[in-house]
N, C-alpha and C positions, 0 to 999 in steps of 0.2 A: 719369569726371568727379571733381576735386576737392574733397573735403568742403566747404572754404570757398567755392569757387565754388558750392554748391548752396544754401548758406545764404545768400549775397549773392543769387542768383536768386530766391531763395524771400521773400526780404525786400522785394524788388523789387515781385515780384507780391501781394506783401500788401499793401506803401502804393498800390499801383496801383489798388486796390479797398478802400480804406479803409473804406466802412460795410458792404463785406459779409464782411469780415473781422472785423469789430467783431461785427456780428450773430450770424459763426460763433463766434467764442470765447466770447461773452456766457454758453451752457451750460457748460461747461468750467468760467470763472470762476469762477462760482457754483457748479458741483461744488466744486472746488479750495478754493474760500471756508467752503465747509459742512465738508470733509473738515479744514482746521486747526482753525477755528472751534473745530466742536465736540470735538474730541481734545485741543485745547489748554485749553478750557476746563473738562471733567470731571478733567483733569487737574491744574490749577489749582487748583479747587478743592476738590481731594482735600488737595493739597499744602497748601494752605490750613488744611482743618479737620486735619490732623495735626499741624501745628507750632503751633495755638491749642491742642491737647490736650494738647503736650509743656512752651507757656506755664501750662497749669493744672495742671502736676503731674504728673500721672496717667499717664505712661508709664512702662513700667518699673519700676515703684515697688511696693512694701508697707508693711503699717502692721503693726507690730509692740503688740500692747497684754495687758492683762490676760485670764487664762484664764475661757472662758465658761463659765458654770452655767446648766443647764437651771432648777433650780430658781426663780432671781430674774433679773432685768435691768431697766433704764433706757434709754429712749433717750437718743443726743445725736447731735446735728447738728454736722456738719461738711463741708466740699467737696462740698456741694450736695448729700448725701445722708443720709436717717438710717440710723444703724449703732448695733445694739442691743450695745453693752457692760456682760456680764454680771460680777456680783462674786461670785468664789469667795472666802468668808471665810479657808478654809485657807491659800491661797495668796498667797504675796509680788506686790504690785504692780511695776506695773514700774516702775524708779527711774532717778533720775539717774546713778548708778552702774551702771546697765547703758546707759544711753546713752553716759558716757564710755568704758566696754569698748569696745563697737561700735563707738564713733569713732577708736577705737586701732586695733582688732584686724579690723576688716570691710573689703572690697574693694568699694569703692560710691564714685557720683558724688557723690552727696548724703547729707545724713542730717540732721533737726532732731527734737530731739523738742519733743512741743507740751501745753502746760497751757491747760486756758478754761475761762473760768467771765463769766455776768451777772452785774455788780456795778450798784447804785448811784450816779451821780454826784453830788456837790454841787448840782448842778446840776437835782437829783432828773429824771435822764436814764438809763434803763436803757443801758451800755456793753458794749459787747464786749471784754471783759479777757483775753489772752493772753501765754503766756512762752513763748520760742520760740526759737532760736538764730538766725545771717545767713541760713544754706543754705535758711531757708524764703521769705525773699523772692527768693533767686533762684529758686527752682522755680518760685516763681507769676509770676517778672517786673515784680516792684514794684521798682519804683526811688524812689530819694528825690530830690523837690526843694529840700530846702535842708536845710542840718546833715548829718548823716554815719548809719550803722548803731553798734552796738555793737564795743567794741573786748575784747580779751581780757584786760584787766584788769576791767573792767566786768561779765565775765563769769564770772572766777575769783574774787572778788570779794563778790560777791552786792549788786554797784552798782546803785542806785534810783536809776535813770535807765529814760528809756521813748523810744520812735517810736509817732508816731501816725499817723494817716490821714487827708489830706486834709479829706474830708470833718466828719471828727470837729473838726478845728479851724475850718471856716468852719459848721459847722452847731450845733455843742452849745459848744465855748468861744469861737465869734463873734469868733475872734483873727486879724487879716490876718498878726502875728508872733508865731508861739508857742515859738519857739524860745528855751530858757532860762526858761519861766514854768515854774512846777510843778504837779502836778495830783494830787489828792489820791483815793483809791481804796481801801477797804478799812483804813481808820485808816493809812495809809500813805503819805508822800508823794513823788513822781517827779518828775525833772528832765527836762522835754523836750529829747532831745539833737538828734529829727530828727523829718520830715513826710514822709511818703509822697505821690509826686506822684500825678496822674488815671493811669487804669488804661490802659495800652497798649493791652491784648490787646484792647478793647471802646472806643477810643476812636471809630473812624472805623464809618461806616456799614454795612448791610450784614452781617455776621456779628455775632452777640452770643454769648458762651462765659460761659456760669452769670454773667449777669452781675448775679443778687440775693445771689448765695454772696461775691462779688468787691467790691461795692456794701458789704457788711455788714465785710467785709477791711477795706474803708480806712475805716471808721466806728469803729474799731477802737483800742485802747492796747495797745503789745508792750513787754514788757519781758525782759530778758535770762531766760533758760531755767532759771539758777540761781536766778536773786531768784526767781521763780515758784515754783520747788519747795522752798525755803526756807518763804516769805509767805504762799503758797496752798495748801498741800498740806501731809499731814503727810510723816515719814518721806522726806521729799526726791521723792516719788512723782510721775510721768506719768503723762495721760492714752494718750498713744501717740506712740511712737515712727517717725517715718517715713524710709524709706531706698529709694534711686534708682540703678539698675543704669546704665553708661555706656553699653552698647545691650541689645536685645533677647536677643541673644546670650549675655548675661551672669547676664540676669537670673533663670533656672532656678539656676547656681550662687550668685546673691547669697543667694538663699532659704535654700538647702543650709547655706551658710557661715553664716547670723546665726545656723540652728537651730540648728548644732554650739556657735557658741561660745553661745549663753543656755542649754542643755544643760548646757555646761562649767560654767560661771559658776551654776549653780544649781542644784549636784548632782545632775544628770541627772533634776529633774523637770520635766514639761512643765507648767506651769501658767503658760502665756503662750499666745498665739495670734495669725493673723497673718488681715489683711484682705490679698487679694490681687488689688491696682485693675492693677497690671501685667497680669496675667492677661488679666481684663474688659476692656482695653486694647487688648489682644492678638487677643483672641478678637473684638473690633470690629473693628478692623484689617483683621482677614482675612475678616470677613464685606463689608467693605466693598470688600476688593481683588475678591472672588466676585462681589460686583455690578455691579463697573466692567467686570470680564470681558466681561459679558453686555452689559453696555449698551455698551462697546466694539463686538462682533459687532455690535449694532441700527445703531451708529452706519456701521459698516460696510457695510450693507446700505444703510442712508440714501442715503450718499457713493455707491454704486455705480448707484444705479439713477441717482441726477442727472450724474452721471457718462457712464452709459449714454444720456441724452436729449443731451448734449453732442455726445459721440461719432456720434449717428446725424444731426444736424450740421453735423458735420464731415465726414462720408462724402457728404453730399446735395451739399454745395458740392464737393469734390474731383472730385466726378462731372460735376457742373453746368460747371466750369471744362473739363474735358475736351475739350465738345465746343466752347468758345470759343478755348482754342487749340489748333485742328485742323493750323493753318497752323503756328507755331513748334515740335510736333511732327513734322511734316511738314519741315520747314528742317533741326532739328537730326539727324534719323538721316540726311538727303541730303549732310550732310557730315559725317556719320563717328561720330555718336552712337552705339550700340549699344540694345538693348532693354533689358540691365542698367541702362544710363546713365539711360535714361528713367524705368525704375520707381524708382531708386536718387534722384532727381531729387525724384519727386513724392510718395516716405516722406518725403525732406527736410524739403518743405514741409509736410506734413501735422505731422511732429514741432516745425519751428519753429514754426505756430502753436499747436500745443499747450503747447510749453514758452513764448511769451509772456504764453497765457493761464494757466499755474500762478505766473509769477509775476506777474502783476497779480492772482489769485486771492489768492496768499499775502500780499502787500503789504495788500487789502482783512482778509485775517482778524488780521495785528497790529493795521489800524487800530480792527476790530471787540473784537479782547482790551485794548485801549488804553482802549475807549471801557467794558467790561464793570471794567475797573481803577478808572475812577473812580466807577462806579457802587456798585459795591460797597466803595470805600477801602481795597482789600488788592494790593499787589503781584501779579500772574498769570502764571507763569512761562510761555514759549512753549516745547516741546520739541521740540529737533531733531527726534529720530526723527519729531513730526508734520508738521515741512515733506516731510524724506524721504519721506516715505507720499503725502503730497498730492501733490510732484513724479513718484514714481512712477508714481502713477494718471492722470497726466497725459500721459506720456510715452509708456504701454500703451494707451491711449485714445486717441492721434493715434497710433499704430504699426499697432491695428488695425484703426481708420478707416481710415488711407491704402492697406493692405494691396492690396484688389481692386482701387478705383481708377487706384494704380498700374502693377497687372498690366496693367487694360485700356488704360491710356496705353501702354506701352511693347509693345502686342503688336499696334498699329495698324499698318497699310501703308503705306510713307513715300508712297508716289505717292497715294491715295487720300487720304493727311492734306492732303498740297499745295493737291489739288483738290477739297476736300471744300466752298468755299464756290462751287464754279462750277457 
């Protein structure tokens, strides 16, 4: 018997019993439905929280700052965490001059260094005052809505000019256009060149990444890296230095490569030290790939057992259909079927309705990641491999359903099947 002649039979006899065809795949479905569902969606939303962490910075990355002393420290807040930087009197801060080494002589995605301090406003408004180069808005994915970032004359310069933060203009200078007003900070006054628009990475529902660290960002005045170390600092001096490896891969050698050249650059004394968020990054990462492991196997175990209630089914009708056609069993080996042909006949049908019901299964779980998309307001990628998986078990599920069914169609006696209703 011909492949397509067994699929055109088998289609036949499915519309020909339409709700008890519906009734047998209904298990399947909903295995099939459970089996993308869920793999697409732990997957989703892994994919998810790693590209809001790579939007905040933190992958890949270290912060380069001043050498700690046991003896004294301060805290300061910054990237939603406190980091105790200590002051060794002895030893050199770290300067602008070794930020521009680094941006010369390092092999990295990123690198800004960063000054902050609370200042005062006119306004008598406590402000978040920062000097910082472009490469920090893009690690954190601030964009501007109107006006422009800093240019490199601006920057070589030691141009009094600033960007602000959204927020900082419609909430403390109550300005709908603040581009081109100046704004005065530390006896000092700045040309507003640009506005930071509302925060991407926390715009839409559903996931929120540090968003009072991000909140406090765009309430914020930047001004170029140089004014800063110039205006706020003595000796040209940073608070810290941050730098962003282009992968994972990299990032053990980024480390290796800054120590050598600030070694070089400052006669082989270590009195600098490095925060290492790459690492903690890292070391998340892989704790969370451990977990998905595991809830993978649960998930697996879920999908198989609803799977298995599908499957047992599938077997009850294949078997039930048997003794209804006793007689076109019976017809077909009287003229020249074989016993192969028969079982070969009713795998068919058992695989065709399993493979209709993976894909009305899989169709139901996009609709399901569709409806999970706008719930949460984040993109949710479907992954191949989890149709593959779900079709698979779908396929194995009607193959071992139909298995004995089959056997006992194809090993009936043509004369007894003839006259099995007289």
């Amino acid at each position: 018997m011909h492949i397509w002649d067994s699929i055109i039979s088998s289609l036949q006899t499915i519309l020909s019993h339409k709700l008890r065809s519906f009734l047998t795949l209904l298990g399947i479905i909903i295995g099939i439905m459970a089996v993308v569902a869920m793999f697409s969606s732990v997957y989703g939303i892994k994919a998810i929280m790693k590209k809001n962490m790579e939007g905040m910075g933190f992958n890949n990355s270290i912060f380069v700052m001043q050498k700690r002393d046991e003896d004294s420290s301060k805290g300061r807040r910054f990237g939603g965490m406190m980091r105790f930087m200590q002051t060794n009197r002895k030893s050199k801060p770290i300067s602008y001059g070794d930020f521009q080494f680094l941006r010369a002589k390092a092999e990295y995605k990123y690198i800004y260094g960063m000054i902050e301090s609370w200042e005062k406003s006119p306004e008598n408004e406590w402000i978040r005052l920062r000097a910082t180069n472009n490469d920090f808005f893009k690690t954190k994915t601030y964009n501007i809505s109107s006006g422009r970032f800093f240019n490199d004359f601006e920057e070589k310069n030691v141009g009094k000019v600033c960007v602000i933060g959204y927020l900082y203009a419609e909430e403390i200078m109550k300005d709908k256009e603040p581009l081109g007003k100046v704004v005065s900070v530390v006896n000092h006054r700045y040309t507003i060149i640009g506005v930071l628009g509302k925060d991407e990475l926390n715009k839409k529902k559903g996931f929120n990444f540090n968003p009072w660290e991000r909140k406090q960002d765009l309430k914020a005045i930047y001004l170029p890296l140089r004014t800063g170390a110039a205006y706020l600092r003595s000796n040209y001096s940073l608070d810290y230095i941050y730098l962003q490896a282009e992968n994972e891969d990299k990032f053990a050698s980024l480390k290796t490569n800054v120590t050598q050249l600030l070694l070089s650059r400052r006669n082989m004394s270590h009195d600098f030290s490095f925060e290492d968020v790459g690492s903690m990054f890292l070391t998340i990462n892989q704790e969370m790939d451990g977990m998905l492991k595991k809830w993978y196997l649960t998930l697996m175990a879920i999908a198989t057992v609803s799977l298995i209630v599908g499957g047992i089914g599938l077997f009850s009708t294949l078997l039930i259909s048997i003794n209804e056609r006793m007689m076109e069993i019976g017809v077909r080996k009287s003229i020249g079927a074989t016993n192969r042909d028969i079982f070969f006949y009713f795998i068919m049908e058992a695989l065709v309705l399993s493979s209709i019901a993976a894909i009305c299964g899989i169709l139901l779980a996009v609709g399901l990641i569709k409806a999970m998309e706008m719930g949460i307001g984040s993109e949710m990628v479907i992954p191949i491999w989890s149709v593959v998986i779900g079709l698979s078990f779908a396929l194995i599920t009607g193959l071992l359903s139909g298995v004995y069914p089959a056997y006992k169609a194809s090993s009936i006696d043509p004369i007894q099947a003839i006259y099995y209703f007289e």
